[in-house]
N, C-alpha and C positions, 0 to 999 in steps of 0.2 A: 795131221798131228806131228808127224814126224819130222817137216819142215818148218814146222813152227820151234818146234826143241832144237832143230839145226841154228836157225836164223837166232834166238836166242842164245846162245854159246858163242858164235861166231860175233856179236852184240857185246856179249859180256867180255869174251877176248881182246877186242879192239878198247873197250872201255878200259880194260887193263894197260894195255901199250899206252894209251895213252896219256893215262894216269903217270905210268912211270917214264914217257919219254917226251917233251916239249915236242919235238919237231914233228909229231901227229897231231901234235892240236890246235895249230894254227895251217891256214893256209900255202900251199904250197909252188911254186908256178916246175917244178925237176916235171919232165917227161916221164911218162908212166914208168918206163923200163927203171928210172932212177928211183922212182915209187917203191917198185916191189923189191929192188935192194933195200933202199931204208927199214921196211917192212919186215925184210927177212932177215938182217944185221939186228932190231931189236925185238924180235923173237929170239935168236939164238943166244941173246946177248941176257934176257929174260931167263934162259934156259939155265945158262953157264951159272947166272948168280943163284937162282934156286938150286943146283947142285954142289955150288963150292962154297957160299955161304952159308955159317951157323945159323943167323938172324938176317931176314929178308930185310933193311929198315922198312921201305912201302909195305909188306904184308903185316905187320905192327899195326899199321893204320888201314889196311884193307880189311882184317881178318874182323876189325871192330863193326865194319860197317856192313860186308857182303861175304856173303856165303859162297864157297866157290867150289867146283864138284871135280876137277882137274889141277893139275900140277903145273906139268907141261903142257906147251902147246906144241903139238903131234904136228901139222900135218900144214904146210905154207905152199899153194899152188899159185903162181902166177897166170892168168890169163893170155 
């Protein structure tokens, strides 16, 4: 059970990023290493606007559709 709540979050989190950043939703040919920059650049970059923004625009139109149990996203490991 506990891997399935993981794998869901980790689901719902990428479906965020890539809701709010194009270059996750098309294919890609960057080397992995380039991957988890991009990755990590729009996590942080996610982060910065939910703390320095009044109004999220995207959470306007998220909060209509999905329910979400997090703020931030904590915790970006690379492989």
């Amino acid at each position: 059970m506990k891997h399935a709540r993981t794998r869901n979050a980790i689901e719902r989190t990428f479906g965020l990023l890539k809701g709010r950043w194009g270059i996750l939703r098309s294919p890609s040919w960057y080397s992995v290493k380039i991957h988890n920059r991009i990755i990590s650049a729009c996590c942080l970059i996610h982060n910065f606007i939910r703390r320095e923004m009044e109004v999220d625009p995207l959470e306007i139109n998220v909060e209509e559709q999905v329910e979400y149990q997090q703020d931030n996203i904590d915790v970006v490991e690379s492989s």
